[in-house]
C-alpha positions as CSV (number, residue, x, y, z in Angstrom):
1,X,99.1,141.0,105.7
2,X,100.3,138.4,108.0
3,X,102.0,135.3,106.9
4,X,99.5,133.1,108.7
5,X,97.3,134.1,106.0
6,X,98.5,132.0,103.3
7,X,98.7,128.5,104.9
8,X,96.4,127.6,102.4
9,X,98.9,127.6,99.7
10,X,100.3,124.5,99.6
11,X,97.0,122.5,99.6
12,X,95.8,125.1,96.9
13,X,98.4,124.2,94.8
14,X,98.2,120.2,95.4
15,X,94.8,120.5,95.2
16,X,94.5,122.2,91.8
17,X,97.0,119.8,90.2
18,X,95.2,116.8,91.7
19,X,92.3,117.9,89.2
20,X,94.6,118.2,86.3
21,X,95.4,114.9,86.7
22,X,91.8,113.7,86.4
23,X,92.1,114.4,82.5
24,X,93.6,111.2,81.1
25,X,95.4,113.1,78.2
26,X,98.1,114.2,80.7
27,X,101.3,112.9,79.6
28,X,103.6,110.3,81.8
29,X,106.1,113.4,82.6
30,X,102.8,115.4,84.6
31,X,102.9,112.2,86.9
32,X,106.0,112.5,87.6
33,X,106.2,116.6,88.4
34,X,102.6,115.8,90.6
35,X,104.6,112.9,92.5
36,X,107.3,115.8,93.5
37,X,104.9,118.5,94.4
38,X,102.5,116.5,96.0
39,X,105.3,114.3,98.3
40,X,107.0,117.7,99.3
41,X,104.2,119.3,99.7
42,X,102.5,117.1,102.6
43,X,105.8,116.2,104.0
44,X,105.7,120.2,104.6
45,X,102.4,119.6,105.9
46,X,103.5,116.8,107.9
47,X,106.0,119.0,109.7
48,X,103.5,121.7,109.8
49,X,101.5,118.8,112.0
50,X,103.9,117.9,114.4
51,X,104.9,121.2,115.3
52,X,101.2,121.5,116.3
53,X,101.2,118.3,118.1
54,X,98.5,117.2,116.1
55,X,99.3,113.3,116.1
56,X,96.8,112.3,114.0
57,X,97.8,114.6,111.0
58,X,101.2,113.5,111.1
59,X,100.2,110.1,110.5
60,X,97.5,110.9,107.6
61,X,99.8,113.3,106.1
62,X,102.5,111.7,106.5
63,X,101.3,108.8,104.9
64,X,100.2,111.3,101.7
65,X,103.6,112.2,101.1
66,X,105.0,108.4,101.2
67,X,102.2,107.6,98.8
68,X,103.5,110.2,96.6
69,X,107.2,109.5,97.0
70,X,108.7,109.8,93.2
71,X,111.7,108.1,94.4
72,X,110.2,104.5,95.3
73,X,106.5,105.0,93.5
74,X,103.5,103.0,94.1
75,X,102.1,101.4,90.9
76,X,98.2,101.6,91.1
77,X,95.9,101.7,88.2
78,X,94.4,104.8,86.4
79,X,91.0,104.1,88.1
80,X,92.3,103.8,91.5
81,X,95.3,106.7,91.0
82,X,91.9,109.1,90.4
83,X,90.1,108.0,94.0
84,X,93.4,108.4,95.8
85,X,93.4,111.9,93.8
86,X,90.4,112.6,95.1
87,X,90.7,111.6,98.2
88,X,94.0,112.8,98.6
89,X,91.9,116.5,97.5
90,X,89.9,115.9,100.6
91,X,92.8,115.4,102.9
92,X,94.4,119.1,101.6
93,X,91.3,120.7,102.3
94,X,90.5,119.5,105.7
95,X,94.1,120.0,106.4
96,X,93.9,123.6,105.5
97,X,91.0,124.3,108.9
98,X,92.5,121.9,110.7
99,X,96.1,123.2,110.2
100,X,94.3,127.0,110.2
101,X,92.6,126.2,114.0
102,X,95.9,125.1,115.6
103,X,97.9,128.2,114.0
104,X,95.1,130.6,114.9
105,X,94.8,130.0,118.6
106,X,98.6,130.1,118.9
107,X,99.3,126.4,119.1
């Protein structure tokens, strides 16, 4: 199987613990492991982005991954962590066909 197959991996795996952290029980330590994954995975998307010369991603997903920095984290409420979750959920999966397209017709 090719490797181009599994560019969906990274946003599978943000994705899936972006709905984990919808349950309010997590404990503070989840937070901090999804800020890690979450950060390097879009700034791996990011790069994924520029070397598509897809301008537009950068920025979006670049902005992600700041939002999720662990080192210097933003301090947002429960209510408004879950619609950044969410949206942040929407970004991965739109990233994965947009990022999909580019690498499919060789760009």
């Amino acid at each position: 199987m090719e490797q181009r197959s599994y560019v969906w991996v990274p946003q599978a795996v943000a994705c899936v613990l972006l709905l984990w952290a919808l349950n309010p029980g997590n404990p503070y330590g989840y937070y901090v492991f999804l800020r890690w994954v979450c950060c390097a995975v879009f700034a791996y998307l990011t790069v994924q982005a520029y070397q598509q010369k897809r301008q537009g991603w950068v920025w979006v997903l670049g902005v992600t991954a700041a939002l999720y920095n662990p080192i210097v984290p933003a301090h947002l409420g429960r209510d408004v962590w879950t619609l950044v979750n969410l949206a942040t959920i929407a970004v991965a999966i739109a990233s994965v066909f947009q990022l999909r397209r580019a690498t499919a017709h060789g760009a």
